[in-house]
N, C-alpha and C positions, 0 to 999 in steps of 0.2 A: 504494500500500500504506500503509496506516495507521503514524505512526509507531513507534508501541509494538511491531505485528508486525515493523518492518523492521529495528527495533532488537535483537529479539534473533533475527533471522535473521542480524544482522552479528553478535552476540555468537557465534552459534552458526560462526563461522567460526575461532574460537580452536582448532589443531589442535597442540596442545601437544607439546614437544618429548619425545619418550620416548629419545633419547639419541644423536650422530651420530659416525659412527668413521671412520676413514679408508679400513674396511675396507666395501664394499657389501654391506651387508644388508637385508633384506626389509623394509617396511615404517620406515625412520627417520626419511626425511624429513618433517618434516609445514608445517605455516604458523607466520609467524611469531605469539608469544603474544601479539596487540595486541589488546584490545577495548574499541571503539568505541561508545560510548552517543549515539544521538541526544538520548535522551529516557530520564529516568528510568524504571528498569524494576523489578520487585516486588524486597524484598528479598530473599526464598527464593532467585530465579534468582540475582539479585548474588550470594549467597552461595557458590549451587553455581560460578559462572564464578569466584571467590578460589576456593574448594578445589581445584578444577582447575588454576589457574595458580600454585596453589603446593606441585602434584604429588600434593594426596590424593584421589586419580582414586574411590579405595574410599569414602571419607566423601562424595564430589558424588554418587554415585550414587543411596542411599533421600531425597536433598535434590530432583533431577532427577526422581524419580519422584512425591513427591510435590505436584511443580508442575506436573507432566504433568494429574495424575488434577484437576487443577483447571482448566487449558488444554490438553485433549487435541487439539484442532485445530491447534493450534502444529507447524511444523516442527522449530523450531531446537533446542528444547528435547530431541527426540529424536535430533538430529544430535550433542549436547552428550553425551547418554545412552550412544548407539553406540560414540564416544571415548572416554568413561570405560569402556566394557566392554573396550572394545578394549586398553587399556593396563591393563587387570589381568588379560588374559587369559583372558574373559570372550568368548570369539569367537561361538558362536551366540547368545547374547544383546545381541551386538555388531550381527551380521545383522539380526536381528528388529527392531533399535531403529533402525538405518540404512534399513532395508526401509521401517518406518513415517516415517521422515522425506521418504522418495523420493516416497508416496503422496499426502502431504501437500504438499510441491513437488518435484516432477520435475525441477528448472529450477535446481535449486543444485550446482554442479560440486562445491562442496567435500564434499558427501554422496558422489558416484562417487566422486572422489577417495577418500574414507576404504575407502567398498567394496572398489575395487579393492586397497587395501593388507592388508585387511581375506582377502578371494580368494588373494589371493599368500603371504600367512600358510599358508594352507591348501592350497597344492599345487595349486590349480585355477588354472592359468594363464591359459588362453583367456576364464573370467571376469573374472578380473583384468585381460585387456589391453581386453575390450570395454570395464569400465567405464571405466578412462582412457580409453579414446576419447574414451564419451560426455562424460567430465569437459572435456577439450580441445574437445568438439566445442561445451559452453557455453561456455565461455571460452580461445577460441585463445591466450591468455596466460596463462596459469596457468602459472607457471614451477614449481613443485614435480612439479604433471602430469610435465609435461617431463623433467624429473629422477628420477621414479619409474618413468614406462612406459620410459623407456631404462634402467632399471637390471633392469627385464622381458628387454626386446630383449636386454641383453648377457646376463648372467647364465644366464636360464632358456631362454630363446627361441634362442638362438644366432644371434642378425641383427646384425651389429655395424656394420651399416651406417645400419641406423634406430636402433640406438644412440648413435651418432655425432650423426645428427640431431639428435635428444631433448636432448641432451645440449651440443650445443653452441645451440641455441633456450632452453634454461635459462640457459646461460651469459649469451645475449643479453640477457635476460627480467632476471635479479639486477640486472646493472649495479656489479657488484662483485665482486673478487676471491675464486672459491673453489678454493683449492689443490686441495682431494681434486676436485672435478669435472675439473679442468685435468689432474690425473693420468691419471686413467680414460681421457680424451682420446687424451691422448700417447699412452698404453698401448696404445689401440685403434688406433691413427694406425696404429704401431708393427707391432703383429699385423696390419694387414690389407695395411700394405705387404709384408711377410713371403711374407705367403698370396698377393697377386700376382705377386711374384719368381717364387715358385714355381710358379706357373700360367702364366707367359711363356716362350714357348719361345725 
């Protein structure tokens, strides 16, 4: 891949923090905000990737669109587009812009990944766990995956046992101390020894 493309397929990998609680909700986890330039990349984009990492998801948007309509063959640019819609709440426009990123490569986990959080916003669960699948299923390590489709399994899905999974494969994946995951754990640990006591005659 040419480096200017792969540059800002890695930029478009900034999945900005929209804000994380102790308490599990829909859609919080996302990537960390690190973006990686191979190679110098236009300034329009630079600009929109600062509006976005310094939270003005509303101002990257007509910046994003406007570098689109000049590199429409670009993924990344509309995976960058679908996040900004997505964190202003912005949800079908979010689709449409994630949809055309998929088209454009199929093969970027962090694209499903956004879908899927994207799906789970919107009450459509079984879309939501296929695309983490598929996100997991490009990259077996994608430790947010992990942390996301288990917060599916607990939460919506009522499987606390493939939440368990998810969730301790994040834990493995970090490699660092995260208290609210460790909680969830225990919790879970907790309730389903509960629920075997009570199934054991």
């Amino acid at each position: 891949m040419p480096f200017f493309n792969r540059a800002l397929l890695m930029a478009a990998a900034i999945l900005l923090v929209a804000g994380c609680s102790s308490v599990r909700m829909p859609g919080v986890a996302t990537e960390d905000n690190k973006v990686r330039h191979e190679e110098k990349i236009p300034r329009s984009y630079d600009n929109a990737l600062v509006l976005m990492q310094s939270g003005d998801y509303q101002a990257a948007i007509p910046v994003l669109k406007a570098f689109i309509v000049k590199r429409p063959a670009l993924a990344g640019p509309y995976l960058n587009l679908g996040i900004a819609y997505r964190l202003t709440k912005q949800d079908d426009a979010a689709v449409d812009a994630l949809n055309q990123a998929l088209k454009l490569n199929p093969e970027n986990p962090a694209t499903w990944h956004q879908l899927a959080i994207l799906y789970r916003n919107q009450g459509d669960f079984n879309a939501a766990l296929d695309a983490y699948r598929k996100a997991l299923e490009l990259d077996q390590d994608y430790a947010l995956a992990h942390r996301n489709i288990g917060i599916l399994y607990d939460l919506y899905l009522q499987q606390p046992v493939l939440a368990l999974q998810h969730y301790r494969k994040y834990l493995a994946l970090k490699g660092e101390e995260d208290t609210t995951v460790n909680r969830w754990v225990v919790d879970l640990e907790r309730r389903s020894g509960k629920a075997q006591a009570r199934t054991t005659p």
